[in-house]
MIVEX-952869 format. One record per residue (C-alpha): residue number from 1; residue in three letters; x, y, z. Coordinates in Angstrom, 3 decimals. Example, Ala and Ser with C-alpha at 12.3 -4.5 7.8 and 13.67 -1.06 7.14 Angstrom:
2
  num  residu        px        py        pz
    1     ALA    12.300    -4.500     7.800
    2     SER    13.670    -1.060     7.140
***
This chain:
315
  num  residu        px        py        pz
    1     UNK    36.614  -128.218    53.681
    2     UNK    37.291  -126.927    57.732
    3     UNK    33.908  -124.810    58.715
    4     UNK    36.677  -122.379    59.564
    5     UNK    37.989  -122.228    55.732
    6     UNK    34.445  -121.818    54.590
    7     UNK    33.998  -118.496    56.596
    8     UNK    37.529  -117.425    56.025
    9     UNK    38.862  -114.870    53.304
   10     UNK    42.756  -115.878    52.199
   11     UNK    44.668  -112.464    51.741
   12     UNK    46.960  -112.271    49.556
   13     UNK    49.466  -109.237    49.817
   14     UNK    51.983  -107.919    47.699
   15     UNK    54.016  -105.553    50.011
   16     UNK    56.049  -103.869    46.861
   17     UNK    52.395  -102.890    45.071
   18     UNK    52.211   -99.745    44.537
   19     UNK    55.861   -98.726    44.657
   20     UNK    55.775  -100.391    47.889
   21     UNK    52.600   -98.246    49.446
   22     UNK    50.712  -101.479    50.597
   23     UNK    53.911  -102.265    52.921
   24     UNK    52.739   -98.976    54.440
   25     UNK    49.261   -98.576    54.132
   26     UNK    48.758  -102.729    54.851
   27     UNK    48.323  -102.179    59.045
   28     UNK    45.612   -99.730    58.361
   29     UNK    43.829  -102.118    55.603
   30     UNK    44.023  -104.856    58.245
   31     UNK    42.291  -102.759    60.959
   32     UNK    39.245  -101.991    58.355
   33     UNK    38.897  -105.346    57.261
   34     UNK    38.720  -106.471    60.820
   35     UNK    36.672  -104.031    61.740
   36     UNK    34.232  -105.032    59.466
   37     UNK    33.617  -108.384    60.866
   38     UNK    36.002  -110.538    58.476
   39     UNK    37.745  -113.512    58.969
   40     UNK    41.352  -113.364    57.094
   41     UNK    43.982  -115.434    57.255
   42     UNK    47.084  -113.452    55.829
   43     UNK    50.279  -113.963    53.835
   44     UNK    52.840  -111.680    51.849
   45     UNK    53.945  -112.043    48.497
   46     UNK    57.726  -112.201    48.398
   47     UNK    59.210  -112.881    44.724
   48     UNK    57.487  -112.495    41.260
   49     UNK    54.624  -115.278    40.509
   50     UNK    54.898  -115.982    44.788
   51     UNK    51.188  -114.874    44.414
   52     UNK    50.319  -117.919    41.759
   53     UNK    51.511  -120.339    44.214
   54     UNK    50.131  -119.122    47.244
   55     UNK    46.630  -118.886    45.542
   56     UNK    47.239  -122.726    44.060
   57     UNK    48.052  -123.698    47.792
   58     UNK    45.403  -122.125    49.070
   59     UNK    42.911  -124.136    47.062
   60     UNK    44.496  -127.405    46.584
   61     UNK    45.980  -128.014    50.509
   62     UNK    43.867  -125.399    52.275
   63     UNK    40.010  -125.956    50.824
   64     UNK    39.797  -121.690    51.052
   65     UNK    37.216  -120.225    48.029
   66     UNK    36.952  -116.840    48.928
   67     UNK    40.498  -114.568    48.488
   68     UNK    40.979  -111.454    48.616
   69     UNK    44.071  -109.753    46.856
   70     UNK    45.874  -106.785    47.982
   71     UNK    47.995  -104.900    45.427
   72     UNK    47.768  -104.077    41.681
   73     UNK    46.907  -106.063    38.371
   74     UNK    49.990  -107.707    38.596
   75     UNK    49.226  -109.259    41.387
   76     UNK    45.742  -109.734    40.848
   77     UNK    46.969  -111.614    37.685
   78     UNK    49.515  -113.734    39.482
   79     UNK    46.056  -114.928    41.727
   80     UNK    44.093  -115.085    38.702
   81     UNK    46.122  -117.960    37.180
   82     UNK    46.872  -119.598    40.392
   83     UNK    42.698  -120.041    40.329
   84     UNK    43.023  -121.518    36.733
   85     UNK    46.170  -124.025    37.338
   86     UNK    45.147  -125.626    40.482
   87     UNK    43.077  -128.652    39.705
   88     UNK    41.258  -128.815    42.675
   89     UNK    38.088  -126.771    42.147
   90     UNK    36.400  -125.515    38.992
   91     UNK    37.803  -121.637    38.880
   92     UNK    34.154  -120.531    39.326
   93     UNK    33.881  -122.078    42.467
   94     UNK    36.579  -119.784    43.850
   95     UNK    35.330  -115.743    44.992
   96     UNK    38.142  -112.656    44.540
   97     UNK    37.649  -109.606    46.448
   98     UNK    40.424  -106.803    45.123
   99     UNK    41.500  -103.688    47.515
  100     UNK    43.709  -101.987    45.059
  101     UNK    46.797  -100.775    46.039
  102     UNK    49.066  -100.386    43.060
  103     UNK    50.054   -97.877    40.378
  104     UNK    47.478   -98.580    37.804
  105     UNK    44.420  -100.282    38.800
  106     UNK    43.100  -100.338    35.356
  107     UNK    40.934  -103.668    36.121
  108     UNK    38.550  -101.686    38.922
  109     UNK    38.078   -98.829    36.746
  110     UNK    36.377  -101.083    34.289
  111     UNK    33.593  -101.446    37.415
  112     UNK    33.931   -97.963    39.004
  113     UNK    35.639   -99.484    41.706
  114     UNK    36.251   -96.920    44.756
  115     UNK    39.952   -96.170    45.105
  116     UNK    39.374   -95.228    49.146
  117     UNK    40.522   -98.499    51.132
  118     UNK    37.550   -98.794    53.439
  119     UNK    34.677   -98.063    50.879
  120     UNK    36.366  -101.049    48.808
  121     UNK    36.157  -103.430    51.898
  122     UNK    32.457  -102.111    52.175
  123     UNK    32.110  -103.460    48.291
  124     UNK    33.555  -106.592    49.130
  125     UNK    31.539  -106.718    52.182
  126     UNK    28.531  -106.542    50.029
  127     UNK    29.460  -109.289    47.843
  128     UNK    28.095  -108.318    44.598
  129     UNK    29.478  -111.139    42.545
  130     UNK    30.017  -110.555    38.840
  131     UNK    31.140  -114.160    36.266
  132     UNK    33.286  -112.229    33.817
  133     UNK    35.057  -113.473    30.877
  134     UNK    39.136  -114.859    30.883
  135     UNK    41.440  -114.023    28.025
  136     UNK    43.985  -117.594    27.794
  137     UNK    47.137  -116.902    25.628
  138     UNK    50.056  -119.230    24.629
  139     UNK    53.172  -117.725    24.027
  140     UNK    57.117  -118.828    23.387
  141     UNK    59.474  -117.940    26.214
  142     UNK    63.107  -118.913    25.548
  143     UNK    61.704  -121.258    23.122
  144     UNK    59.435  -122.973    25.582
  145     UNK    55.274  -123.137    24.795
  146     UNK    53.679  -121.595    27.825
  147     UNK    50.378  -120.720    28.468
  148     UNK    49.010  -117.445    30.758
  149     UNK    45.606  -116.101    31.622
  150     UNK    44.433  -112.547    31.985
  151     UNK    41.461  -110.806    33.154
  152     UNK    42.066  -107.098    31.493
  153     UNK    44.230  -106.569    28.879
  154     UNK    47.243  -107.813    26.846
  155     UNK    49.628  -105.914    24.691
  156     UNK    52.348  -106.362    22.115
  157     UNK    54.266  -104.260    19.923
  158     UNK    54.760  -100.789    21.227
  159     UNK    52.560  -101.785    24.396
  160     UNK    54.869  -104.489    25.277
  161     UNK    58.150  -102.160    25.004
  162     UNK    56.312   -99.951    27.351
  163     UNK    55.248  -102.718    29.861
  164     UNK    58.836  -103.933    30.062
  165     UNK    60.210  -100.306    30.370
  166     UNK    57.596   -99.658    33.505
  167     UNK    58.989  -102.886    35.201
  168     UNK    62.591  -102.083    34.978
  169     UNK    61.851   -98.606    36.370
  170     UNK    59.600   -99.808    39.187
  171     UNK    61.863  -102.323    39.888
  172     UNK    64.415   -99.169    40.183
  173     UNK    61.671   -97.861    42.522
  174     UNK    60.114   -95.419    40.079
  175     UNK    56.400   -96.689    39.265
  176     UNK    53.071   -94.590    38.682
  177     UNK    50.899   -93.499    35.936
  178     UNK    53.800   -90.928    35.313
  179     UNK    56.669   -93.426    34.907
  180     UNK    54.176   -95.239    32.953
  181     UNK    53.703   -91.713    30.527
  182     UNK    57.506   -91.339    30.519
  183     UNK    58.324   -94.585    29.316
  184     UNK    55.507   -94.045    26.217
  185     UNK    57.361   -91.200    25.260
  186     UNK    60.831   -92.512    25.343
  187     UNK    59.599   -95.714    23.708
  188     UNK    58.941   -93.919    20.700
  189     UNK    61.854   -92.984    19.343
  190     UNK    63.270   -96.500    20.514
  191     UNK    60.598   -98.897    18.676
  192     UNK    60.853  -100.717    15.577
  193     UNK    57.662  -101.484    13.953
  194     UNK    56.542  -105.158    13.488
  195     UNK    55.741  -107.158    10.377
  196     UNK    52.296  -109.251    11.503
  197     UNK    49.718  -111.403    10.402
  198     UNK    46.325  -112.017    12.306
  199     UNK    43.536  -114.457    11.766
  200     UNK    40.029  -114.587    13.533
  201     UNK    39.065  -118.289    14.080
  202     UNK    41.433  -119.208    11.448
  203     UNK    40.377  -116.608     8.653
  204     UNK    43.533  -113.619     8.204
  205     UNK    41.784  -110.169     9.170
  206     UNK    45.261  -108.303     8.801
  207     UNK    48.555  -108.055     7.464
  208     UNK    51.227  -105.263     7.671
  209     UNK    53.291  -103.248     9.943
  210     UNK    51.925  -102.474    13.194
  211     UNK    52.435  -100.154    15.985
  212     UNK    50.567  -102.021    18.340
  213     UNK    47.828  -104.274    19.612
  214     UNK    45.593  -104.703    22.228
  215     UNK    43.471  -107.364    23.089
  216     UNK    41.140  -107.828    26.166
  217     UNK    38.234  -108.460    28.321
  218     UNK    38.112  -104.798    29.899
  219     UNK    38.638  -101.413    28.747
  220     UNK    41.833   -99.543    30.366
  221     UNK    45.278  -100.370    30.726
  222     UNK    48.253   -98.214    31.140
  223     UNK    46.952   -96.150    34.266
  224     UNK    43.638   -95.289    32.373
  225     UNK    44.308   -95.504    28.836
  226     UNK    40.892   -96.437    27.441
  227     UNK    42.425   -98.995    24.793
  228     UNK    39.535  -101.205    24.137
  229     UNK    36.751   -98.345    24.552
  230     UNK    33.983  -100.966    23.255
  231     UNK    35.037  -104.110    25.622
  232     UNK    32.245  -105.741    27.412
  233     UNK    33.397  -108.099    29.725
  234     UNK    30.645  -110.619    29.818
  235     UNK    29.776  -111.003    25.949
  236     UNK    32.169  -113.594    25.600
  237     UNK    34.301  -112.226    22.936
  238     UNK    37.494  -110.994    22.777
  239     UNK    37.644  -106.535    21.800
  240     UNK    40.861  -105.872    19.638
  241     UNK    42.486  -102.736    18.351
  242     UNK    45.388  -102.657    15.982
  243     UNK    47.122   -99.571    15.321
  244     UNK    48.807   -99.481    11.994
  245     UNK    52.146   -97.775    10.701
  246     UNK    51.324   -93.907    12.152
  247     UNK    53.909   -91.416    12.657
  248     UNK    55.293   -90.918    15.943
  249     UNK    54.463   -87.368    15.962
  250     UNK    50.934   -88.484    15.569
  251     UNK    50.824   -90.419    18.464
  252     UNK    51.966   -87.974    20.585
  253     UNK    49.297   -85.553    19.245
  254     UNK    46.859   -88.066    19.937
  255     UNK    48.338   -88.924    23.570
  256     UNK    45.335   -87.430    25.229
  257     UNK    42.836   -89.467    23.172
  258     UNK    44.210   -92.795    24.980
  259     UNK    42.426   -91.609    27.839
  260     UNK    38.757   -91.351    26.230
  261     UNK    39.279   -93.946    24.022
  262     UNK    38.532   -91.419    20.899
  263     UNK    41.745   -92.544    19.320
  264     UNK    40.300   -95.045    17.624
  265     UNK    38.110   -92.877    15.138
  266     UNK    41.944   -92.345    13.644
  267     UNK    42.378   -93.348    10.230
  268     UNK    45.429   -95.783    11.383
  269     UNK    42.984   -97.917    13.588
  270     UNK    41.027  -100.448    13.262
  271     UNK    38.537  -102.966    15.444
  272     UNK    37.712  -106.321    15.441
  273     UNK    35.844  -108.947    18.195
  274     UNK    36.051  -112.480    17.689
  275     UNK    36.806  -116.046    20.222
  276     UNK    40.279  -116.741    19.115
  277     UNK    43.174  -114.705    17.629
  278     UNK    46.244  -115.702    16.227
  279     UNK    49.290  -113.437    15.704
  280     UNK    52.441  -114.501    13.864
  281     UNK    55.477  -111.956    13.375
  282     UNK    57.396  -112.566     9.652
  283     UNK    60.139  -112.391     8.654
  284     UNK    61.352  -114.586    11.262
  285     UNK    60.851  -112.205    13.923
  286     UNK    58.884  -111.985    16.998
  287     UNK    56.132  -109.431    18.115
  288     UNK    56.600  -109.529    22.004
  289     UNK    53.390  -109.633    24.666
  290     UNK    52.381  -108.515    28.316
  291     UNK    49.411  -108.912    30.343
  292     UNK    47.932  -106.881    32.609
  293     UNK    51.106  -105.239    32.931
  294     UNK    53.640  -108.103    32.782
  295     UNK    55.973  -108.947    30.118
  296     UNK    55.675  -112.697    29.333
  297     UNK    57.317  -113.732    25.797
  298     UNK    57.207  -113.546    22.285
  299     UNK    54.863  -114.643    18.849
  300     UNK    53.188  -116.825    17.786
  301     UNK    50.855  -116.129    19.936
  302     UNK    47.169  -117.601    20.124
  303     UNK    44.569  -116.406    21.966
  304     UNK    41.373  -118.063    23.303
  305     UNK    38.397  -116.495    25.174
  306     UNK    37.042  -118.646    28.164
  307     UNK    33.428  -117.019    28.595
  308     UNK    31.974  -116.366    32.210
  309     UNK    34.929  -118.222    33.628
  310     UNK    36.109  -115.924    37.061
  311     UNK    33.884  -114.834    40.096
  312     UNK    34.973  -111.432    40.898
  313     UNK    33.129  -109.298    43.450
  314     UNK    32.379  -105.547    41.860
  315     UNK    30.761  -102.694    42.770
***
């Protein structure tokens, strides 16, 4: 490792975060960052994953440790598994730093993150580092075994639908919490409900038709839905929530509950916590997943926790 790389932050930006706000707001983040006495070397994101292998670059050919990412989950997720498929360092060894720029930000609410730009820097600045757990999932897309990591929150069923709905539109240039509302409500009356099975370290907790599920490290997703209320993200153990067969006219009732995390005191809820979930769709269909936003693939799907695994920098 250079001296130079040591003292340097890597920063990663995704111009089209935040329905393209960081392109805008990205001079003014670079004059606060510089202004408070750091060393950055700087690169865009320019195509989906870019972020992944620009992180795994930055580690494996560059010797960098510290990076800081500039955009939304998305592409704080895209960094996140660049750190765990490079096989230079141990993924503890390497520090993020987020300035949030995107349309949820549902990771830095879990740590009261500051949304103004130059009282984030100041957090980084501080470098309050935090080990928090990682959520690993493998997953079938086009037939092909993959495997992805996330650091929030991963969804399938109705959450999926909605995930892949809010990437078409921002794609169309029409992201936000809003778009992200919009496509919930649409989605209802276009869902079909899933047949599923799910076992906890091998023993089957449920069977039945779902609605969705949510499993995670941290609480929000969505824009601030509060899905897994109860999440700690340092206990090493996975928070789920499975909401059964309910009437769509329930869930819109219970919209604004999403938000304080009270829906799950409804009789069509229920809670588990456990190191390893599987979820198999029957018969002979698939349940589909996202994380942290992004839609990824289809069931079976297992899911392993990897406890204290990420050095994140937090309020």
């Amino acid at each position: 490792m250079t001296e130079d790389n040591n003292n340097c932050w890597y920063v990663i930006i995704n111009p089209h975060a935040g329905s393209k706000k960081t392109q805008e707001d990205w001079p003014k983040i670079r004059r606060l960052l510089e202004k408070e006495g750091f060393n950055i070397e700087c690169i865009f994101t320019e195509y989906q994953y870019h972020a992944t292998e620009l992180s795994i670059a930055a580690i494996q050919d560059h010797d960098y440790t510290k990076i800081i990412v500039v955009g939304g989950d998305g592409t704080l997720n895209e960094v996140l598994n660049g750190v765990f498929k490079q096989n230079l360092k141990a993924p503890t060894e390497i520090l993020i730093g987020v300035i949030s720029v995107g349309t949820g930000n549902d990771w830095g609410r879990m740590y009261g993150m500051p949304s103004d730009y130059h009282e984030q820097i100041k957090v980084i600045k501080k470098n309050k580092t935090f080990l928090q757990d990682v959520g690993k999932v493998s997953y079938l897309h086009h037939n092909e075994k993959k495997t992805h990591y996330f650091m929030n929150i991963a969804g399938m069923g109705f959450d999926a639908l909605v995930a892949k709905k809010t990437n078409i539109a921002k794609q169309k240039g029409a992201g936000g919490t809003l778009s992200y509302l919009l496509n919930l409500i649409a989605g209802l009356f276009q869902y079909k409900y899933n047949y599923v099975d799910i076992e906890n370290a091998g023993h089957r907790i449920f069977s039945g038709r779902i609605f969705s599920m949510s499993i995670g490290i941290c609480s929000y997703n969505g824009g601030g839905m509060k899905q897994l209320p109860n999440a700690i993200s340092n206990d090493g153990l996975f928070d789920v929530t499975v909401i059964r067969n309910v009437s769509r006219m329930k869930v819109i009732r219970n919209i604004k509950n999403l938000y304080d995390g009270s829906f799950i005191k409804i009789k069509e809820v229920e809670t588990f916590t456990g190191k390893q979930f599987k979820v198999t769709a029957r018969p002979k269909k698939s349940v589909f997943l996202e994380t942290d936003g992004e839609s990824l693939g289809n069931s079976p799907l297992l899911f392993t926790i990897l406890p204290l695994s990420v050095k994140v920098i937090i309020k």
